[in-house]
KEMI-991863 format. One record per residue: residue in one letter; x, z, y of N, C-alpha, C in turn. Coordinates in steps of 0.001 Angstrom, whole numbers, plus 500000, padded with zeros to 6 digits. Layout:
// KEMI-991863
AXZYXZYXZY...
***
This chain:
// KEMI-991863
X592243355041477726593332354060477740592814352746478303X593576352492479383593072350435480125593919349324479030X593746348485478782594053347165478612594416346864479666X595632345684478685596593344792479803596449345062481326X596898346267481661597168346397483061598591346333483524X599872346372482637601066345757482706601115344619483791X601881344395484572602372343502485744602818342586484558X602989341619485000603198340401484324604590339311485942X605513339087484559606195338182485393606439337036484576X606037336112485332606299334227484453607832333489484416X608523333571483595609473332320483959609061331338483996X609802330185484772609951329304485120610197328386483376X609353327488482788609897326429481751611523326088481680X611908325657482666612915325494482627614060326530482565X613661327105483024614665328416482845614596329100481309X614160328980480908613263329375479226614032328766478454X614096327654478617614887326530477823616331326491478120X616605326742479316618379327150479924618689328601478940X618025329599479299618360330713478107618127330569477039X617389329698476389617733329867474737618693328441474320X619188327400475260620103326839475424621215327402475450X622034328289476174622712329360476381622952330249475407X621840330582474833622325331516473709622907330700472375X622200329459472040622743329007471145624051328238471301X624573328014472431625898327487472928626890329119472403X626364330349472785627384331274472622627247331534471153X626642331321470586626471331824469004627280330271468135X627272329302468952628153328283468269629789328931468516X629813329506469583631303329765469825631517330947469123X630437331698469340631390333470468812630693333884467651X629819332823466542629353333270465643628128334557465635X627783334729464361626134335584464796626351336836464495X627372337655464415627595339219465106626791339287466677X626034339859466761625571340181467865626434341585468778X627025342043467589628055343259468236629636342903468484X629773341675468126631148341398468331631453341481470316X632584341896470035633175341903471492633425340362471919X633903339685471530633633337982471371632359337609472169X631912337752471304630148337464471723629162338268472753X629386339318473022629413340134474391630190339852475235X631821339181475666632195338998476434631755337680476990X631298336629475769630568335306476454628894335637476599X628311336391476448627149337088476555627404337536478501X628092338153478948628499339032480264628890337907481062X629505336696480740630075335737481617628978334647481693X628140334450480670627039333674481077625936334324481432X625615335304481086624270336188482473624834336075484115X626320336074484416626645336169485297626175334943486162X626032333691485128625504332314485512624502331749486110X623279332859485401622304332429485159621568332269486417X620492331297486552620137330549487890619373332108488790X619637332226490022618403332778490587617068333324490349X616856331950489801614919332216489424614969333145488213X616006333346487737615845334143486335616135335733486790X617629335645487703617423337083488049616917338135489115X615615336869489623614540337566490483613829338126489437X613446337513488246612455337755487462612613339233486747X614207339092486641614619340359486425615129341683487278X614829341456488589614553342097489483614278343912488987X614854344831489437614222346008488814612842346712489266X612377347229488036611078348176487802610558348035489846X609484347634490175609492347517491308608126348277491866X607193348475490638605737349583491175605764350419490792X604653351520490721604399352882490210604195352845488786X604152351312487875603236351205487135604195351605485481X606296351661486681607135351594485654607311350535484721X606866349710485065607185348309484084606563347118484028X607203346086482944606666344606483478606707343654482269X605951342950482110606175342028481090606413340658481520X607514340342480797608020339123481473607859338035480076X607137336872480690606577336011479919606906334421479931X606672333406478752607299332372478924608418331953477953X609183332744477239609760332517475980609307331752474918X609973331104474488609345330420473207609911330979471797X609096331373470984609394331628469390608787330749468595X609287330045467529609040329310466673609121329679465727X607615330268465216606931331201464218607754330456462935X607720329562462664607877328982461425609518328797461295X610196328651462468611276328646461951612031330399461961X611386330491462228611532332446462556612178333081460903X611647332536460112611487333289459244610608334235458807X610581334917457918609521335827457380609777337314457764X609082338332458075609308339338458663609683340319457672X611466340627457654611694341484457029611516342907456547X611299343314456036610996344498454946611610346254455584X611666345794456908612881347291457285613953346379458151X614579347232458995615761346747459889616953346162459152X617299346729458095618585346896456932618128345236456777X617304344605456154616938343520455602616879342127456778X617274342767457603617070341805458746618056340157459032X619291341274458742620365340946458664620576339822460315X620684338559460353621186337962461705619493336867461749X618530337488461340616980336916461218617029336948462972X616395335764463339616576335969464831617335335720465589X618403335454465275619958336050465955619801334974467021X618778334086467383619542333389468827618246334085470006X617405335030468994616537335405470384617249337023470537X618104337681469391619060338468469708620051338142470947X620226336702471158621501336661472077620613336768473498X619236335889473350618858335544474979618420337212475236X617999337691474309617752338656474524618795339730475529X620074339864474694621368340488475286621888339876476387X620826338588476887621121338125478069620770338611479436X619187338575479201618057339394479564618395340204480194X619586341299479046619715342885479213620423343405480079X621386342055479882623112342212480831622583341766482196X621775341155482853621236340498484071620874342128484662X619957342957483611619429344108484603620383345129484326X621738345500483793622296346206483669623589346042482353X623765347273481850624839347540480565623703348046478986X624070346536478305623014347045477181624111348068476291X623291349069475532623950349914474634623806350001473250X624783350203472406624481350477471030624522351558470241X623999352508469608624045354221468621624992353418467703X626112354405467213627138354123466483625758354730465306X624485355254465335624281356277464394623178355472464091X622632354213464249621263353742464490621622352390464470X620838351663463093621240350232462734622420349656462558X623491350108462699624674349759461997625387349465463638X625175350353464940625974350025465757625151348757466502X624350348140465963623905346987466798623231347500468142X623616346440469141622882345952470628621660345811470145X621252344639469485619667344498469445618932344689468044X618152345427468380617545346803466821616340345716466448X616173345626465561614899345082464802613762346180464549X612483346222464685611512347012464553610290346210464106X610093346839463017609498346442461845608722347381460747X607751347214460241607350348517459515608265348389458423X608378349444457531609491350080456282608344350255454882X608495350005454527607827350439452748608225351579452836X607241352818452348607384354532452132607819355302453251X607888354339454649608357355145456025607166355048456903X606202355012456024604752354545457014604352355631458080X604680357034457939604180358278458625605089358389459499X606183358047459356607746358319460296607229357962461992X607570358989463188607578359007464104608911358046464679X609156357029464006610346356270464559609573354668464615X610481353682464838609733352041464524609396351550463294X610077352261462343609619351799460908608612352697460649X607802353354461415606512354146460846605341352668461102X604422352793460472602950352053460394601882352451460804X601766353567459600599922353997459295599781355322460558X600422356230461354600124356862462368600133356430463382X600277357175464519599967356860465966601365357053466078X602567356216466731603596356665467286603415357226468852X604117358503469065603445359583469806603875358474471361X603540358849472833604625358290473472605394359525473432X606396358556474235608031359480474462609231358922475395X609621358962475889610919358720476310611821357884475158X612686357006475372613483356320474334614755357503474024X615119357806472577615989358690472742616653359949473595X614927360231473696614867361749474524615870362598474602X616371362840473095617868364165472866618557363581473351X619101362225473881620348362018474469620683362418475920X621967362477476867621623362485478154622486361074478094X622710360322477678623712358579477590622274358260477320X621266358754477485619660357534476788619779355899477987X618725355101477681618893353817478371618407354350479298X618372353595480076617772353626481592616370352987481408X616843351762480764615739350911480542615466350169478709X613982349953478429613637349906476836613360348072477050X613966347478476627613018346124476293612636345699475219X611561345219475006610735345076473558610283343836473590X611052343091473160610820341490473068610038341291471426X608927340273471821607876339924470327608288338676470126X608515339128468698608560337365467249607546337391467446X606791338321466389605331337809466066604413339463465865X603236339350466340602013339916466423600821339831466377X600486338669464704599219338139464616598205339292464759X598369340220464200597347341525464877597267341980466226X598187341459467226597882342331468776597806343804468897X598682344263467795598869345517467494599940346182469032X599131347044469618599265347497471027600574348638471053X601711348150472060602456349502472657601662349388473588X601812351170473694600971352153474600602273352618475656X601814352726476663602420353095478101601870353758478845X602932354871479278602372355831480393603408356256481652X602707355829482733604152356412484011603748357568484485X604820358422484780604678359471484968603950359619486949X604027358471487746604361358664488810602484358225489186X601942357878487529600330357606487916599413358906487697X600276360025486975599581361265486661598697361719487813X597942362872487445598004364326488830598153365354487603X598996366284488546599855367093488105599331368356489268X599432369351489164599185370454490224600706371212490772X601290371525491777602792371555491755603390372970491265X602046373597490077602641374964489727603117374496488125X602482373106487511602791372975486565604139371909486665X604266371599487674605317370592488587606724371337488172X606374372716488525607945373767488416608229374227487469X606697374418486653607102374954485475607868373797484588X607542372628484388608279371785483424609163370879484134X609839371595485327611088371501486060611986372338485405X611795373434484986612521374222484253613549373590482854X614472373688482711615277373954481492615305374929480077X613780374401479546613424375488478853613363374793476810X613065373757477362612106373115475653613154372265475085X613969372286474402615134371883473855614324370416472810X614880369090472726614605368119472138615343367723470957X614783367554469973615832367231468423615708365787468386X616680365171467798617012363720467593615719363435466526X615163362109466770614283361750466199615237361303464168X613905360930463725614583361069462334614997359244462047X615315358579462913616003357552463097617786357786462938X618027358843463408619027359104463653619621360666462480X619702360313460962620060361760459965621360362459459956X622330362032460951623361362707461183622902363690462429X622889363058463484622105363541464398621256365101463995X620844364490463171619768366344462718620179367288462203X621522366698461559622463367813460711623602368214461233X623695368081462768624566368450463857624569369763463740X625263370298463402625670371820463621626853372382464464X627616371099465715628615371355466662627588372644467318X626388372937467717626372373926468709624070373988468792X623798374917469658622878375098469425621812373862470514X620447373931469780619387372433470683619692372910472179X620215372147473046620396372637474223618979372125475221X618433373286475938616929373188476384616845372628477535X616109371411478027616211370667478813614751370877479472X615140370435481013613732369671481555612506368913481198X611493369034481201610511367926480927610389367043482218X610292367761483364610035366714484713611461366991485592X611869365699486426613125366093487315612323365545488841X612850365776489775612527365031491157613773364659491489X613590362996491376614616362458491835614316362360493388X615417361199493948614847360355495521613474360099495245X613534359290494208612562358364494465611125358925494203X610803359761493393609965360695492700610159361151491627X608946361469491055608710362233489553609874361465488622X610273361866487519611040361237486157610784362128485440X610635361914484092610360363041482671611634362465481481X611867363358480745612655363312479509611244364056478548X610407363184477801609267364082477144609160363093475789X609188363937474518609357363125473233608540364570472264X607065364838472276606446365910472031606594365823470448X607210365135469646606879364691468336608693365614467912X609371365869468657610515366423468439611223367515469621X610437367861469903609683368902471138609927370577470746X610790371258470705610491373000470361609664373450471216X608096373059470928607615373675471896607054375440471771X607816375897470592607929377169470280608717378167471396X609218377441471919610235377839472579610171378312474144X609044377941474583608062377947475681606961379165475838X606734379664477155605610380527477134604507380213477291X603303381086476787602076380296476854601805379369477992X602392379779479292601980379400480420602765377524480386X603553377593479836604748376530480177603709375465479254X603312376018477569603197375055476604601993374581477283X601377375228478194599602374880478692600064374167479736X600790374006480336601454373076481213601999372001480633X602747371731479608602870370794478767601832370322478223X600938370722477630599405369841476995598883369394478044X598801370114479761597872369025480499598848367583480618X600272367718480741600952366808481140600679365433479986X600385365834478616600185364876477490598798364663477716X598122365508477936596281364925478191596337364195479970X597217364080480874597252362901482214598158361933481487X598801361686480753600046360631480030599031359785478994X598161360545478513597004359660478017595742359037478745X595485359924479208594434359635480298594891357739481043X596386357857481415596518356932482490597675355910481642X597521355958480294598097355359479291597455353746479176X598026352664479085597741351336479320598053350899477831X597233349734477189597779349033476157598199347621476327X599949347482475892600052346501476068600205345618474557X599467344417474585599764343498473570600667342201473538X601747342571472896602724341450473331602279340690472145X602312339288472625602665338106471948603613337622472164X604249336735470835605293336176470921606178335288471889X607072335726472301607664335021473756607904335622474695X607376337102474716607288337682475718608022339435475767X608381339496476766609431341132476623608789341899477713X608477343215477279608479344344477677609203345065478267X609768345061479197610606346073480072610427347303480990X610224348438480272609926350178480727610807350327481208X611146351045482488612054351868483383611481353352482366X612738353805481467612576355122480640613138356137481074X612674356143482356612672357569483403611540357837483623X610558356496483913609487356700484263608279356777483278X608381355554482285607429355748481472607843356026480070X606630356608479017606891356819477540606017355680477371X606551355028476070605746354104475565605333355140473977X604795354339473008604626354293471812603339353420470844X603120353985469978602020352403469426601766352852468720X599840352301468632598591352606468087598963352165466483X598576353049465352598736352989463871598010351119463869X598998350854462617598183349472461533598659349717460495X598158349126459708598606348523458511599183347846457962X600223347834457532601436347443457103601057346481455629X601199345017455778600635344110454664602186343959453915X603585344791454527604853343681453725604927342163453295X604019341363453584603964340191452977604564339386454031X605417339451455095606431338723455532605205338481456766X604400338940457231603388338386458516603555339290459407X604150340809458818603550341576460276604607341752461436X604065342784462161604747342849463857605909343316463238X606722341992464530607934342277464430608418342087465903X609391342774466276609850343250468021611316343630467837X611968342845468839613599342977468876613515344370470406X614681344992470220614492346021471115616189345939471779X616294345868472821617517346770473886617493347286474587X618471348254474552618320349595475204619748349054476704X619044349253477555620185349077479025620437350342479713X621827350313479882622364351846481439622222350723482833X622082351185483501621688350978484935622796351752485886X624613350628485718625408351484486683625203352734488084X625411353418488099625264354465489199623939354589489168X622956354791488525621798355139488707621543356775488621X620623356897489964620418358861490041619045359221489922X619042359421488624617501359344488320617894360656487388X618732361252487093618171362773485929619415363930486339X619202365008486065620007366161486680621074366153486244X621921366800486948623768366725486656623612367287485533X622953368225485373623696369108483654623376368413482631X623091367206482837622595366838481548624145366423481363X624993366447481987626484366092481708627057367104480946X626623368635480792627365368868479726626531368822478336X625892368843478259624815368798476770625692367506475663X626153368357474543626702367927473520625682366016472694X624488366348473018624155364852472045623962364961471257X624063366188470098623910366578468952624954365386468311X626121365144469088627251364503468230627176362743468184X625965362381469098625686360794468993626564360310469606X627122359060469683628011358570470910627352357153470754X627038356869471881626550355395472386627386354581472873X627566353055472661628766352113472794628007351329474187X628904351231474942627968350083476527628940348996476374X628292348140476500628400346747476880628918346660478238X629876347057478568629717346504480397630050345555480833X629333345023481732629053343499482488629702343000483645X630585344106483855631681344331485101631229344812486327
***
């Protein structure tokens, strides 16, 4: 695994201060629902505003490397508050780097919300959980969260993951991997081109798992778009029972090059993470979870990317295991 090899993009000071200016102008008008239609419709009309220099910065995914950290935000640790206990506890903690955030989101696309995941909210809080320490979701701690694709079982998944940091006095690392830095040989290329390894909803989502509309419908691991390689790969909810020896041995080299060429990034506060989640899986190295109101805490939105042709038609009929995702659209 390399250190900070993430591209890095700087805002401009001034522009920093125009968006969290901005956000607190819309949260005076439409109050601190971050899901209100109110507050998304003045959310969509002021990204539409926003100067140039901001939406070069937000410019899309533009190397092989699948992503970028864009830096220059200001958080004010102390007025932040204390880092809540679980997402549930969060309540509107944050809520004006929730808005610049949903600003951010709407500049590179349509942010989305799981009717099934945090109560419907645009922007998810991620945080460790008391007794959810092992959980392969954001409220896990003490393991390795595997990488993966963001909401692999879906075919409505984001286009794009942003992971904006409060606070990370530990420098506790998401891990990143693009698929387009692998080597791959093109017999294992076809094999996990195939429609074979069916994906279950992570345990973020407990309706989701108790879907019984119809059976795990078996999807691709790799697609070839225009542009190149793309993966749908989430091995932590993976039937990889389901596969022949030849396929699953094709799948383990693909997780031993996804590590191999896996980067750690350490966000500090101020700064957002933005994965193109076609291209890369992220996930993050185990800590220790103190609950005492200090540890990592990361606001997350999930964006669609209008007309984007990045994954195979059939993923249009595959049921969702019953999820339905809400978009924001920006016109």
């Amino acid at each position: 695994m390399t250190t900070g090899a993430a591209p890095v993009r700087q805002l401009d000071p001034a522009d920093a201060t125009e968006l969290r200016r901005t956000a607190e102008k819309i949260l005076a008008a439409a109050g601190t629902s971050a899901a209100s239609p109110h507050l998304l419709a003045r959310v969509a009309k002021s990204a539409a505003e926003l100067p140039g220099t901001v939406r070069h910065q937000l410019r899309p995914v533009d190397t092989d490397d699948g992503l970028f950290v864009l830096r220059g935000l200001h958080v004010d640790d102390s007025a932040l508050g204390p880092t809540p206990a679980g997402w549930a506890a969060a309540g509107d903690g944050g809520a004006v780097h929730d808005v610049v955030l949903l600003l951010l989101a709407t500049v590179m696309g349509n942010p989305i919300a799981w009717e099934g995941q945090q109560d419907g909210r645009f922007v998810h809080n991620i945080v460790p959980a008391p007794g959810r320490e092992t959980e392969q979701t954001g409220a896990g701690s003490s393991v390795l969260l595997s990488p993966h694709t963001e909401d692999a079982f879906h075919p409505g998944r984001a286009h794009l993951l942003m992971l904006s940091c409060m606070r990370n006095p530990d420098r506790i690392a998401t891990t990143a991997s693009g698929i387009r830095r692998v080597r791959l040989d093109e017999a294992d290329i076809e094999l996990l081109s195939r429609p074979v390894l069916p994906i279950l909803p992570d345990d973020a989502y407990t309706e989701a798992r108790n879907f019984d509309g119809g059976p795990p419908p078996p999807v691709p691991t790799l697609f070839r778009s225009d542009d190149g390689l793309t993966l749908r790969f989430d091995p932590a909810y993976t039937v990889l029972d389901a596969a022949s020896p030849a396929h699953r041995a094709a799948y383990e080299r693909l997780e031993h090059e996804l590590a191999r060429v896996s980067c750690a990034v350490r966000l500090a506060p101020g700064e957002v993470l933005v994965v193109d989640n076609d291209l890369v899986v992220h996930g993050r190295v185990p800590f220790r979870a103190r609950y005492d109101g200090t540890d990592r805490w990361l606001k997350r939105a999930s964006v669609r990317v209008p007309a984007r042709r990045t994954r195979p038609l059939s993923e249009a009929s595959e049921h969702g295991y019953g999820q339905a995702a809400v978009e924001a659209h920006t016109g």
